[in-house]
C-alpha positions, 0 to 999 in steps of 0.5 A, a space after each residue: 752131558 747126559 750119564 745114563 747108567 744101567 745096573 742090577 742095584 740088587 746088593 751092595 757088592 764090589 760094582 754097586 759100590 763103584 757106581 755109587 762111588 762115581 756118581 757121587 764123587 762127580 755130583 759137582 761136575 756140571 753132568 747129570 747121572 741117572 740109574 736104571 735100576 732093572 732090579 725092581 727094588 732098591 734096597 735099605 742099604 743103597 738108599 743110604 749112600 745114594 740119591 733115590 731120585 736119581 733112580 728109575 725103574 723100567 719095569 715098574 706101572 708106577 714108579 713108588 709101586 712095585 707092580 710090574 709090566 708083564 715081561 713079554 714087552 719089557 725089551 721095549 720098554 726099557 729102549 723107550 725109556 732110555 730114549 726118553 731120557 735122551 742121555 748122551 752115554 749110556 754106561 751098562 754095569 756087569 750086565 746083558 740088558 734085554 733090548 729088542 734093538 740099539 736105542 736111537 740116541 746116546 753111546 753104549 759102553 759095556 763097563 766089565 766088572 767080571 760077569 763075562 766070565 759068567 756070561 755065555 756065547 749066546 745069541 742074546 749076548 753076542 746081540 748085545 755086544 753088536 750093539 756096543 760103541 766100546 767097552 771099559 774092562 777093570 782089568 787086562 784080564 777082564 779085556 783078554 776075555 771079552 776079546 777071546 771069548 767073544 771076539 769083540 773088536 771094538 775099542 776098549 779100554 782097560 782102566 786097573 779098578 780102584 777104591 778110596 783109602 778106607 778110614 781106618 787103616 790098621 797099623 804095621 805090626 812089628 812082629 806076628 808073635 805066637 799065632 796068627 789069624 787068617 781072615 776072608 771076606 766076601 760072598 759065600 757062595 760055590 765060586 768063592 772056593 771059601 773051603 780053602 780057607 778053612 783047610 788051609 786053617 786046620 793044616 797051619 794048627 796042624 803043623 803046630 801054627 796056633 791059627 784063627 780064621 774069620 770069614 766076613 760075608 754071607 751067602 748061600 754055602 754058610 750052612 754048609 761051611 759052618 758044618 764043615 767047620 764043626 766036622 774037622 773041630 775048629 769050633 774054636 778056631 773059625 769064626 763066621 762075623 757075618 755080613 760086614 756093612 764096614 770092613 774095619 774092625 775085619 782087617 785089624 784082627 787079621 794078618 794075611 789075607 786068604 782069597 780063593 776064587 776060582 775065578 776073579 776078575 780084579 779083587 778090590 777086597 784083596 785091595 783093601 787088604 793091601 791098603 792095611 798092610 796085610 799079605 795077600 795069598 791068592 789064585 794066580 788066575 784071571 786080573 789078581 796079580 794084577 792086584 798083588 805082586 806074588 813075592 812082594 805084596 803077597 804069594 800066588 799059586 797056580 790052582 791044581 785042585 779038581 772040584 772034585 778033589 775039592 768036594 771030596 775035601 769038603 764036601 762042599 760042590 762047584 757048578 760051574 761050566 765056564 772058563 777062566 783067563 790064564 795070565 801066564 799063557 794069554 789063554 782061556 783056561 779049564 777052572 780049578 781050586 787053589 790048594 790049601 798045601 801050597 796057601 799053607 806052605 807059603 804062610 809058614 814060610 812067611 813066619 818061620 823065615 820072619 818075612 812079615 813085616 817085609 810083605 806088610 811093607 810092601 803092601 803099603 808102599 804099593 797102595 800109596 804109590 799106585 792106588 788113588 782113586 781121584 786120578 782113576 775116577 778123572 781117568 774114568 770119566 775121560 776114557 768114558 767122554 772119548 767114546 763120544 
């Protein structure tokens, strides 16, 4: 069988890494894979883990050139394309292709990674989805949206998404001792609602809980959140690492985990942190509690912050016009921040009350008895065959 994945390889995020993940475990499984890359480059680090000759670009006169085809006939080339490669499925990462119509070979499976909450009810969206044989969803939430807000009827299925144990996994701490470090990873952009954090941080220090954060990512806010942290002088108590190629050396300096999206359609970082032993405190929005269990892995707090009460906090601005899933009400919902009164709250609750290495626990229990990536990738490679 024939495997022809469609994604934009523009970074080395959650979904790139998913793909890269199954086309390698699968390399020995008498398929093929081959990627359509509707990026026109491919980056140093994604040469690192794949296969560059598995790697077409549609769009590109040449194939080791980066001169393209003007884009008023791109919609076409990308359907010649995929009907020259004859594949049996084709497998559409997080992303509305530009198709001028339904290519005349294979099955298309829309694979939901979290950008239909970005995507908007539109005619070149709605048209792509008219052409879809079925759809993967990485969450039930994920699923909810693409039914709720698209309406779509064909048949999905909703696989909970899953990552390898990381190598190193960080030992049980016994006791959290006289201070605590925070610690946050991913992209630093608006949707990430990374200011939480940092306020959560200054309110811990301020009821006299000795706290650290370190923020591991980059992105377009860094500058603006550096300001913000000199602004209410934590200086000494935030620490920006970057861009982290490996999260190791992330998760063994930090003792809960701040995630503070406003919308999040799993969270495989707040998986990984699971993995280490490390609580989790997070929005109850869209796929996250399905990844920690409030109470037992970690706590969730309804978001109540406006981005404007958030913006008057941290100056710090959220653009953002679509609408989120509530997994409490099985609706669509208006987006808000989480507040750093109820993050803080919990963490303090967490020490004083000497529940730590309870949620620590946990953690790990859970990861071990329902995180494996080799049945979730047999589990993949199934659901995707019975689209056929």
């Amino acid at each position: 069988m024939k495997r022809l994945h469609i994604i934009n390889l523009d970074g080395l995020a959650g979904t790139e890494k998913m793909l890269i993940q199954f086309v390698n475990s699968n390399i020995n499984d008498g398929d093929e894979d081959i990627i359509i890359n509707i990026n026109n480059e491919l980056s140093d680090d994604l040469i690192k883990h794949i296969d560059k000759d598995i790697v077409i670009f549609p769009y590109r006169i040449f194939q080791n050139k980066g001169y393209k085809y003007p884009s008023f006939i791109r919609k076409r080339l990308l359907r010649t394309l995929i009907e020259k490669e004859k594949a049996d499925l084709i497998i559409v990462w997080d992303l509305i292709p530009n198709l001028d119509k339904k290519p005349s070979c294979g099955k298309i499976v829309y694979y939901d990674h979290g950008n239909s909450w970005h995507f908007s009810k539109n005619s070149k969206t709605l048209n792509f989805f008219s052409m879809v044989d079925g759809c993967i969803s990485v969450s039930v939430a994920s699923q909810r949206m693409l039914q709720l807000k698209f309406n779509l009827h064909c048949p999905i299925e909703t696989i909970l998404n899953n990552i390898p144990p990381p190598d190193n996994i960080k030992k049980l701490k016994e006791t959290l001792g006289e201070s605590i470090v925070l610690g946050t990873a991913s992209r630093l952009e608006p949707i990430k609602a990374i200011g939480v954090a940092i306020l959560t941080t200054l309110e811990l220090n301020k009821r006299g809980i000795n706290t650290t954060l370190y923020i591991a990512g980059q992105g377009s806010q860094e500058a603006r959140l550096r300001a913000l942290v000199k602004k209410l002088n934590l200086t000494d108590k935030v620490i920006f690492m970057g861009f982290q190629q490996d999260l190791a050396d992330f998760y063994q300096k930090i003792d809960f985990y701040i995630s503070s999206p406003i919308t999040e359609a799993f969270g495989l970082s707040c998986m990984e942190a699971l993995y280490n032993g490390i609580p989790v405190i997070f929005p109850l929005i869209d796929g996250q509690p399905e990844v920690i269990k409030t109470g037992e892995t970690g706590l969730g707090y309804t978001p109540t912050m406006t981005f404007e009460q958030y913006n008057e906090l941290t100056g710090l601005n959220i653009h953002y016009n679509h609408q989120g899933y509530n997994p409490l009400s099985d609706k669509l919902m208006v987006l808000k921040v989480p507040s750093y009164i109820d993050y803080a709250d919990g963490i303090e609750n967490i020490v004083k009350n000497n529940e730590y290495n309870k949620y620590s626990e946990n953690a790990l229990r859970y990861t071990q008895e329902q995180c494996n990536y080799e049945k979730f990738n047999d589990t993949l490679r199934e659901k995707l065959n019975s689209f056929l």
